[in-house]
N, C-alpha and C positions, 0 to 999 in steps of 0.2 A: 193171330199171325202178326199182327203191328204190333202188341205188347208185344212179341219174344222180340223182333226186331229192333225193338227203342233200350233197350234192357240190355242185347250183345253190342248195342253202339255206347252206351255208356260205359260197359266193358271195356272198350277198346279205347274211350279219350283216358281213360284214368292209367292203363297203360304207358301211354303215349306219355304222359307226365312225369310217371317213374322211370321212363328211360331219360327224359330230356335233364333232370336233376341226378338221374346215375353219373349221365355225360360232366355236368359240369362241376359235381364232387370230386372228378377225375381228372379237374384241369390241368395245366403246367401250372406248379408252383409259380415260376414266373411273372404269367398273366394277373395272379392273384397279388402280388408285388406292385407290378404296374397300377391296379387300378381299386387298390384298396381305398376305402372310405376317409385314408388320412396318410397326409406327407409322413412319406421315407427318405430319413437322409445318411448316410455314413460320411464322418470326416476322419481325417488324419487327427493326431494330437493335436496338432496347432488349429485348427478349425477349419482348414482346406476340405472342402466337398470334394469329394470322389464318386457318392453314388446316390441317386436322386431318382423318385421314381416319377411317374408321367402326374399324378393324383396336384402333388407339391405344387412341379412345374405348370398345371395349368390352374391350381388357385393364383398362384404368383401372376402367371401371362405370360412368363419368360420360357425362352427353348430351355432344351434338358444341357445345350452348348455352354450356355450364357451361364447356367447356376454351376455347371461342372467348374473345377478349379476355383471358384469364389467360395471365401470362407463364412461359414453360418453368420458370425456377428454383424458381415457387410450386408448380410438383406433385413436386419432388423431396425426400428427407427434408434434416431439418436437415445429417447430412452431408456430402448431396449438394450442397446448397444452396452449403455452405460452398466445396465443389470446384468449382462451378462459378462462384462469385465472384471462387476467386484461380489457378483454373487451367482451366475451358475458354475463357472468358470474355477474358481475355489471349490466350489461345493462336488462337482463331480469329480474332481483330484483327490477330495479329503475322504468322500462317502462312495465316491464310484457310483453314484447312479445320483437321479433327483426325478421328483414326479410332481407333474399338473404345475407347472412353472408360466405366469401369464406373460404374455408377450406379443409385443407387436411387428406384423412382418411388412413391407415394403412394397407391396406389386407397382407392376410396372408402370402404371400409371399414376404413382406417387400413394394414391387408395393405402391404407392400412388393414392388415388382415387379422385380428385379432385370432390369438392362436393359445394353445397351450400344450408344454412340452412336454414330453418326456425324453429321459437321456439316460445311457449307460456308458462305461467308459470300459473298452474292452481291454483286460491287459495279457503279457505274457507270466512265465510260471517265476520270474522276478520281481512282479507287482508292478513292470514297466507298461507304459499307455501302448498300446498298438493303432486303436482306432475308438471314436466317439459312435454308437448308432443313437438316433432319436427320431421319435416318431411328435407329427405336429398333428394336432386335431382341430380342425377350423371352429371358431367359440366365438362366431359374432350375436347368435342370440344370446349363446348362455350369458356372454359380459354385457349387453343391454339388462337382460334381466338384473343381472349383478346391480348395472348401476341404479336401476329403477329401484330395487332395493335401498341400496346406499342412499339413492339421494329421498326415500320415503324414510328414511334412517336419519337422516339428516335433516327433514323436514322436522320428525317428530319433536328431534332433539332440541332444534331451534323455537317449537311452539312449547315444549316444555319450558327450556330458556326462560321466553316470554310470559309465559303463565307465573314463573318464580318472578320473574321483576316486577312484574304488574303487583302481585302478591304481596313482594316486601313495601311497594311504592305507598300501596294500599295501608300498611302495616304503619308504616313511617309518616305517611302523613296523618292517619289519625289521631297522631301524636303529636303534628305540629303546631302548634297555638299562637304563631304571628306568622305575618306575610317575610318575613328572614327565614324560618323554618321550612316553611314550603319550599319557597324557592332551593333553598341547601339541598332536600331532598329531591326534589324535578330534575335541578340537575345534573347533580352526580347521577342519578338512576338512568337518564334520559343517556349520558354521553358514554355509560358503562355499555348500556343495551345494545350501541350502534359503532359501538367501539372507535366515537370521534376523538379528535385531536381536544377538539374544544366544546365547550356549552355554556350557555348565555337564556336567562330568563328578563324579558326586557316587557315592561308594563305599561300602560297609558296611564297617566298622572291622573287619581280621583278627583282631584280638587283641580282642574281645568277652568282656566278660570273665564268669564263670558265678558261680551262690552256690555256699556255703561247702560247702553241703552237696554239689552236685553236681562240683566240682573243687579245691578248695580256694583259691576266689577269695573275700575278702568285701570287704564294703563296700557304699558307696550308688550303687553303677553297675552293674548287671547287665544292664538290655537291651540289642541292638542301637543300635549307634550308625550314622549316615550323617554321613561327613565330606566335605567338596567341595574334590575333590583340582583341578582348575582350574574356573577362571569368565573369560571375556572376554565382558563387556558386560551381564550379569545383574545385578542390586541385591541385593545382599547381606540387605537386609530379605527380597527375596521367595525369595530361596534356604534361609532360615532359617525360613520359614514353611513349605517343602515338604516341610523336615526333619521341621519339629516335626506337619504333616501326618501322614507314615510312620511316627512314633514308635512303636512296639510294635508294629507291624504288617507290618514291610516286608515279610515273607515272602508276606503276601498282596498288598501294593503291586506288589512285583518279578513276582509271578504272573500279573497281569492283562495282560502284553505292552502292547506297544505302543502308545500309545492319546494322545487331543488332551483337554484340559484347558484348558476356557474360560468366564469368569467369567459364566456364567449363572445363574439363579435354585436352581438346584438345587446348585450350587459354593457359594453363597450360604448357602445352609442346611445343608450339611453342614461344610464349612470357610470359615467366612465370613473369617478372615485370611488365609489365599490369593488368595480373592478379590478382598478389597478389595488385597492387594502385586501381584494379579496389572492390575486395572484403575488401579492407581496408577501399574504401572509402563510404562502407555501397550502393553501388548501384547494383544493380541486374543484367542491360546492362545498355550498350553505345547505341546509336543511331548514327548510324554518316552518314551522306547527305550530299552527292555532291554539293559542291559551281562552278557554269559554266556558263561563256557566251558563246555561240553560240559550237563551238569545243575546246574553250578554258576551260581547269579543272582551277582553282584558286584555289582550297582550300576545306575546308570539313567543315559542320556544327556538333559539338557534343554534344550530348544532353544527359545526365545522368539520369535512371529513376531508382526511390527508392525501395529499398525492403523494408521488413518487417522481424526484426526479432526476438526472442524469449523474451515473455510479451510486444511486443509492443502492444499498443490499436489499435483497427479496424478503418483505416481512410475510414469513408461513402465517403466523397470529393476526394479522388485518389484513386482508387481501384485498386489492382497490376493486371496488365490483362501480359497473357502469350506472345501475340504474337502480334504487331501491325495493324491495319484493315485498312480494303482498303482504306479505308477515310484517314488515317493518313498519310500513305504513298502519297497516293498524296499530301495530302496537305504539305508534307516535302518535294516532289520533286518539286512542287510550287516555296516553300519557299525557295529553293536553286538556280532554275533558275532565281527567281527577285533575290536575292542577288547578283548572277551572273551578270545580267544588272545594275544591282544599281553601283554596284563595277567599273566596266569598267566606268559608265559614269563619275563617284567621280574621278578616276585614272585620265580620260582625263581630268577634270577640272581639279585637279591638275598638273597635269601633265602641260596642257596650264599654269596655274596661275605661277609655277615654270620658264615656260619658258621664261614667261613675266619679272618672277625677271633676271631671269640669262641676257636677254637681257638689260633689265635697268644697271645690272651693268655690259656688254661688253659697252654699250653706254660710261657710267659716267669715265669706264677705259682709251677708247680712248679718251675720252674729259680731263681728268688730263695727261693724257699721252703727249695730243697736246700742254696740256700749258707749259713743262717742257723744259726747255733751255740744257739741256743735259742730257748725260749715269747716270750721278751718280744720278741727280734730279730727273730722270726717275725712277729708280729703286728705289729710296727710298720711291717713292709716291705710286709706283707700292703696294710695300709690307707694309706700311698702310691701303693699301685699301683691301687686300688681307685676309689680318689678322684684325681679327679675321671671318670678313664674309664670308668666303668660305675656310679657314682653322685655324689651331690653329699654323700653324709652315710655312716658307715664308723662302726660301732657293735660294739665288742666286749666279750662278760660273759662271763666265763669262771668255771668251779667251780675254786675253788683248797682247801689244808688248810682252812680257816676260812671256807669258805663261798661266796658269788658275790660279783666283783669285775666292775667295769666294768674293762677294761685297756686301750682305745683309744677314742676318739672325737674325731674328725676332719671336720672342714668341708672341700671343695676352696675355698671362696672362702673367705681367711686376714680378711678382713674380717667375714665371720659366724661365725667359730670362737669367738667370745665368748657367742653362743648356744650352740653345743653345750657347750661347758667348763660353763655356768650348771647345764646339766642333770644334770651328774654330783652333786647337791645331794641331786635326787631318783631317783640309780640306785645300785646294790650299790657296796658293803656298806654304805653309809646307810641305804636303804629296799630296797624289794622292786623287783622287775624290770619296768618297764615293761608296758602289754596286750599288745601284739602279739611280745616277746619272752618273755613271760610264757606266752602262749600256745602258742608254737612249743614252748616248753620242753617244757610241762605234757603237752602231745599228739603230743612227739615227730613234727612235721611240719611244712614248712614254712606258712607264713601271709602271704597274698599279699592286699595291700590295694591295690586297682588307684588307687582315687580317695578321696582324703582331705576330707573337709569341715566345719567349723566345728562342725557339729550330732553329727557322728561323732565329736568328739575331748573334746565334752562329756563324750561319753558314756565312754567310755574314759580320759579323765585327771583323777582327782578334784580333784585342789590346781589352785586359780585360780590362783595363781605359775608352777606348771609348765605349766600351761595356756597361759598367756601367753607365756612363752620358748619353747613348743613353735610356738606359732601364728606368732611370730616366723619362725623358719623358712619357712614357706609351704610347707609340705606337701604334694606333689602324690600322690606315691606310696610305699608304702610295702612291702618284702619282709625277713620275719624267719626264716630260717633253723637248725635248731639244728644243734649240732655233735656228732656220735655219731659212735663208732670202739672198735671192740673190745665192744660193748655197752655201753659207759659214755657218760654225757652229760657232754660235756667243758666245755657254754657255748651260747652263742646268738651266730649275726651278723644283724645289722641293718642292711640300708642300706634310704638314702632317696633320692628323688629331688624336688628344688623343683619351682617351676610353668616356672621359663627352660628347663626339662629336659622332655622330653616322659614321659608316664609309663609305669611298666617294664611289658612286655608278658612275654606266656608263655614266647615267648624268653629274655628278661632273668632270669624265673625258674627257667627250666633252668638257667642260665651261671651264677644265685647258688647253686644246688646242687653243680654241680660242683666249684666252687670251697670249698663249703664241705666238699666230702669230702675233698679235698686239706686242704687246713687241719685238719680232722681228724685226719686217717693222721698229718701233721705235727706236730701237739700230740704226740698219743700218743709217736710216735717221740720225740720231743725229750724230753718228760716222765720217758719210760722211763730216755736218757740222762742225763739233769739228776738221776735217782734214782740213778742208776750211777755218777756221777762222785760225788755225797754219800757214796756207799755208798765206794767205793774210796778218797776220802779220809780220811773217817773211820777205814778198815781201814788205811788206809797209817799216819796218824799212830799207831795203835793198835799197828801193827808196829814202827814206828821208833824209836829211845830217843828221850827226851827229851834239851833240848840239854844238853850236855857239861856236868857239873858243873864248878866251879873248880879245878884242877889248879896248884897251886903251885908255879909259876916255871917256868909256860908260859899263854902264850894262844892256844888255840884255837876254830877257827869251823866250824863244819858249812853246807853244803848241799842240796837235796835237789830236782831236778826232775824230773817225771813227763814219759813220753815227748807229745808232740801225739797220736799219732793210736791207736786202741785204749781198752782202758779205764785210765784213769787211775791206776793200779797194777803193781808189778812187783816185782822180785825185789834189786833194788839194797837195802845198808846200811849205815851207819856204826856206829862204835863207841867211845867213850873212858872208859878204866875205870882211875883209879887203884887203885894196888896198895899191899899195906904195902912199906915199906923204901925209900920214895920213889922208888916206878916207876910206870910209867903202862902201861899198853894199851891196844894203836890196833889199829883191824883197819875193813876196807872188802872189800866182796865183792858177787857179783855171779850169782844163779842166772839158769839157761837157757831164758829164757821171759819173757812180758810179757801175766801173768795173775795169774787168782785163786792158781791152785794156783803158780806162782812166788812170789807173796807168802807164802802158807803155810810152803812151804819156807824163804823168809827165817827167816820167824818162827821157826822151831824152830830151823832151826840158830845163829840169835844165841841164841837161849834155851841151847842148848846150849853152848858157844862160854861164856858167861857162865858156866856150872857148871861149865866145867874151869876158868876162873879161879880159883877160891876154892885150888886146891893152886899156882898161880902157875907153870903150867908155861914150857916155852920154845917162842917159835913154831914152832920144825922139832917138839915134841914135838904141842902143839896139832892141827897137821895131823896127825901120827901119827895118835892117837887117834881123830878124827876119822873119817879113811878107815878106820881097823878097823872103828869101830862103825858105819858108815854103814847096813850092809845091817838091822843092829838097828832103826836109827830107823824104817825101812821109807820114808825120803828119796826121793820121786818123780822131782827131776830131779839132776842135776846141778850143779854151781856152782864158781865160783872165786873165789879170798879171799887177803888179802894180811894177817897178821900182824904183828906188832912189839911190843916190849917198850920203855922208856926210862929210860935210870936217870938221873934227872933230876939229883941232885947230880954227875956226872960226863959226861957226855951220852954214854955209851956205849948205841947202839942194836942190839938182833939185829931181823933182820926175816927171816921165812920165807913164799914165796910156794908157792900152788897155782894154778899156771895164770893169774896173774895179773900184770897188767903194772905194773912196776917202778915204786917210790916218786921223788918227784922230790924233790933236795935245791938249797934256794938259801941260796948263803954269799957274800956281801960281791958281790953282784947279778949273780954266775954260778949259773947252773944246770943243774945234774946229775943225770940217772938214775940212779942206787945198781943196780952190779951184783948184780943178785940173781936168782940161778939157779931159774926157777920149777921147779917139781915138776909132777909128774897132776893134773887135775883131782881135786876132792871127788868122790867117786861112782865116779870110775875105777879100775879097778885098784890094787891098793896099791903103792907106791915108796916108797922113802926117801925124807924131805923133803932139803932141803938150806938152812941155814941162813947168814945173813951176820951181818956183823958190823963195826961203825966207829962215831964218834966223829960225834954232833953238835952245832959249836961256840956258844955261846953267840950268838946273834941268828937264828942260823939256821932256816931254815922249813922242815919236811918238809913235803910234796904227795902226799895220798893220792887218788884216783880209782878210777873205773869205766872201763871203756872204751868209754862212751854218750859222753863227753868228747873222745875223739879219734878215734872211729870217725864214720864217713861214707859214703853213696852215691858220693860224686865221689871220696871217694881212700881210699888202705889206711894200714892202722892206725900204719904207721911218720912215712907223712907230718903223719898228726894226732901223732903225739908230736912233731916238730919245731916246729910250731905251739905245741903246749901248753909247750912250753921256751923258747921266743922271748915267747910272752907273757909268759910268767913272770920272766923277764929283764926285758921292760918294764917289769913292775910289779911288780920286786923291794923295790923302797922301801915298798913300801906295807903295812899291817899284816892278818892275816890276814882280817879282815872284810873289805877292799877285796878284799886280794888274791882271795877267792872269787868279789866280782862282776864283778872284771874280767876273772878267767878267762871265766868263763861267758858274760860278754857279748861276748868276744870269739871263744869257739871253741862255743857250746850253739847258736847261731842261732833264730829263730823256733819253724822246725818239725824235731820231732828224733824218731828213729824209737826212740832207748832211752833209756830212765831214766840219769839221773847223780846221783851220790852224789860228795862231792867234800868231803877234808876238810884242811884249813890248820894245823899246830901249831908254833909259835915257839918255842925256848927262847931263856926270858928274858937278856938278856947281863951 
């Protein structure tokens, strides 16, 4: 009985349903007018409403009084207005209808209602307008969505954007291989990205230079410097203000990341010269990003973005936006960190490439340093090489016997060398040494003056004279260097560099050090030799007789050359010693060696040699004696010697050799080797001498030698005596003074590995 009862009551509501939607399928058209889901409106041709249903008027707020008589374009906003002046307005005249048309309506409380239209334009059987109907469909989700699109549309496009510039920045700087490069590419990429007015890559100076006390830099520049390695489109005033902003501080500037700088009231009061370069130079902000590798700051990126100001036109293409978006910001802290790496890798290539130069010229330095035969040749090739490639000014004081000497000073530009030459007035051995070489000296270290300035050189140059010839120059930089080796202070070098020259960095002052320990090692060495060649000259002439006394009715000439290479000294000697009963002794010899202890040996054995003269023996006796007492004298080397006797009123010559190469005779301009049977060397075992014996005729020239004379690398000692016979032939005419230098200059050559002794005797005819 309840189931049938639950069963005809569901019967009955389902009923009840189908009549209540019979009823309202059967409404007044009207009602369905009034309160349809979207504005009705009918106007006249001209856009006069006439007919408005209730739907419209309460999206609006307004009575149905208010919209009657007001024409469609007065309730849409000014934009809309505009649109529908130059484009519904057209378009239902040409096409007679238009659909989905966006547009914004007006309500009463100002509120916008976004809407979208549709229109027909009713006409008569003339094709004339009678009335407009359009229906409006309220569209404020659908146009949020719209724009949530659009601007996810615009997001994409803009991260796209940024993915291609990062891309090519990426592209481009792998390719950049100095710190110009980079910067070129940071910042055109950087001001294209953000579509500024302007952009500026602005650096902190690597070579910052420290006081005296913490590196040994001094002078009047010790802070941080910011230099601005490119600029496209920034003013130079207001780049120099952002500088002189950061001055002393930039470690904190560079720390605050990323950040927008815009001439406001508080800009105003803390850096009002910013402010006013920044509002002078028509930009609204700065943008400035951190330039960094890894914890290293480098620098800042600045990027200026344009205002707008009174009657300027509307730029569609840069729109002033208030605040930068999250997109830009990244992609500027991006752009800072590659720059960051770009930079660092550009630096070490340079850096290496720089070191490669500096290295090529320590190389080519040592290498003209090793060819120079001494101090003064040294120094002069030094400071050629110096100037103009590594300074504009080449300064050298050196300690000599008597004290300090300037010994170079050199300008690269031969037009300002009139300045420096002025200065040696007031430097060694005149006056005392300039400050900054004065200083080097005194403290044994170099003295590096990064930046020179009119108020500094007061200070440091007392004479107004030298002061003015100094200033002449233009002094940008200044490094003084001393010269120690072996613990001795040898001098001081000094270069400079003008203002055309950028000024010498920490690098520059390593390259003057190196250079100057070379230079040193090289003094020393050369010094040492230039005492060694005094020394061994000195010992030579002290060995050697003096020239040949007068010998009556002969004229004789001596010669005497030290080998080229070794020290200066040897074992070669000559000898002419008249005798009573009018005879002469001649003797030329030669020990085994090209030193101290062969000169030695010289010495005693001429000293010896001399003491058997006085009983007047005969050359084969001479040797005798000789080799007996040899092991007596306790004679360290060896030696060979060529004796001779002359009995001048008759020219009957004996001549006895030890191991030495045969006297040459020229008579009437033939010349001959006099057979003469050498003996043993001095030193060697004892043998009989063997002595000769003949006639030399009145005009005739004996030729006495060493065999430094006809010995040689390129050939053996027979073909040098042919040589020395042929010349001799040459220049038989000639009297023995000639005849000795034209031997020599014909058969001694430049570089000769032994001493020559070389002696000429004429009897008179």
């Amino acid at each position: 009985m309840t189931t049938s009862r639950s069963a005809s009551a569901d019967r009955r509501e389902r009923d009840d349903e189908r009549g209540r939607l019979a009823e309202l399928l059967e409404d007044d058209p009207a009602d369905l007018y009034e309160n349809a889901p979207c504005g009705y409106v009918s106007t006249l041709p001209d856009g006069t409403i006439v007919k408005v249903n209730s739907t419209l008027c309460s999206w609006l707020g307004r009575p149905r009084e208010e919209v009657l008589r007001t024409r469609l374009r007065d309730l849409l906003s000014v934009g809309g207005q505009v649109f529908h002046d130059t484009h519904l307005a057209p378009l239902l005249r040409m096409q007679g209808a238009v659909r989905e048309v966006a547009l914004d309506a007006v309500r009463a409380d100002g509120s916008l209602l976004p809407c979208l239209v549709n229109a027909v334009e009713v006409r008569d059987a003339d094709g004339d307008p009678l009335m407009i109907r359009a229906t409006l469909f309220e569209a404020t989700a659908r146009r949020r969505y719209e724009r949530r699109i659009l601007t996810a549309q615009r997001a994409a496009e803009l991260a796209e954007a940024r993915s291609r510039t990062l891309q090519q920045v990426v592209v481009e700087l792998a390719g950049a291989t100095t710190v110009d490069d980079v910067a070129a590419v940071v910042v055109q990429q950087a001001r294209g990205a953000l579509r500024a007015r302007g952009a500026a890559l602005v650096l902190v100076s690597q070579d910052t230079a420290v006081r005296a006390g913490d590196g040994g830099a001094e002078g009047p520049r010790a802070d941080p410097e910011l230099g601005v390695v490119r600029s496209d489109g920034l003013p130079d005033e207001l780049l120099a203000e952002l500088s002189a902003a950061a001055s002393g501080q930039i470690a904190l500037e560079l720390a605050e990341g990323l950040r927008v700088v815009v001439p406001d009231e508080r800009l105003a009061a803390r850096r009002p010269g910013l402010a006013a370069a920044l509002t002078g130079s028509g930009l609204r902000a700065l943008v400035v990003v951190p330039v960094a590798a890894d914890t290293r700051r480098l620098g800042v990126l600045v990027l200026g973005l344009a205002g707008s100001g009174p009657g300027d036109l509307i730029d569609l293409d840069e729109p002033v936006a208030g605040e930068l978006s999250d997109g830009d910001v990244d992609l500027l802290w991006t752009l800072g960190r590659q720059a960051g790496q770009a930079l660092e890798r550009a630096r070490l290539l340079e850096h290496t490439t720089r070191q490669g130069q500096r290295s090529a010229f320590l190389l080519e330095a040592a290498r003209l340093l090793a060819r120079a035969t001494g101090v003064t040749e040294s120094v002069e090739r030094l400071a050629a090489m110096v100037v103009p490639r590594l300074a504009d000014i080449c300064l050298l004081d050196l300690v000599g016997e008597h004290g300090m000497a300037r010994v170079v000073a050199r300008h690269g530009d031969p037009e300002r060398q009139r300045y420096v030459d002025e200065l040696r007035a007031w430097a060694p051995p005149l006056r005392e040494l300039p400050a900054p070489a004065r200083a080097a000296m005194e403290e044994g270290r170099t003295r590096w003056f990064p930046a020179v300035t009119d108020e500094w050189l007061a200070q440091v140059v007392r004479d107004p004279a030298e002061l003015a010839a100094v200033q002449a120059l233009e002094l940008a930089s200044v490094i003084s260097v001393p010269l120690v080796a072996e613990g001795r202070a040898l001098g001081v070098m000094t270069l400079s560099a003008d203002r055309r020259r950028q000024p010498f960095t920490a690098a520059d002052v390593e390259l003057a050090e190196q250079l100057a320990l070379q230079v040193s090692l090289m003094m020393a060495k050369a010094q040492r030799f230039e005492l060694e060649a005094r020394t061994s000259h000195t010992l030579q002439a002290t060995l050697l007789p003096p020239p040949p006394p007068p010998v009556p009715g002969t004229t004789v000439a001596v010669r005497y050359l030290a080998a080229t290479s070794g020290v200066e000294i040897g074992g070669d000697f000559y000898d002419v010693a008249p005798l009573p009963g009018g005879h002469v002794a001649i003797a030329v010899g030669d020990v085994v060696g090209h030193d101290l202890t062969a000169a030695a040996t010289m010495g005693q054995l001429r000293s010896v040699y001399r003491a058997l003269l006085v009983e007047a023996p005969a050359p084969a006796a001479v040797i005798d004696r000789l080799q007996a007492s040899w092991p007596l004298l306790g004679l360290q080397r060896m030696a060979t010697a060529l004796f001779a006797t002359l009995d001048l009123p008759g020219g009957l010559l004996h001549v006895a050799s030890a191991g030495h190469p045969p006297p040459l005779l020229i008579v009437d301009g033939r010349a001959e080797y006099l057979p003469v049977r050498p003996s043993r060397m001095l030193g060697a075992p004892p043998a009989p001498a063997v002595e000769w014996a003949g006639v030399v005729p009145p005009g005739a020239t004996l030729v006495l030698f060493t065999d430094g004379l006809v010995e040689s690398r390129d050939s053996d000692i027979d073909a040098g005596l042919d040589r020395l016979r042929a010349a001799a032939e040459r220049w038989a005419a000639a009297g023995p003074d000639e005849l000795c230098d034209r031997l020599l200059a014909d058969l001694a050559g430049t570089h000769r590995a032994d001493d020559i002794a070389l002696l000429a005797l004429t009897r008179d005819a």
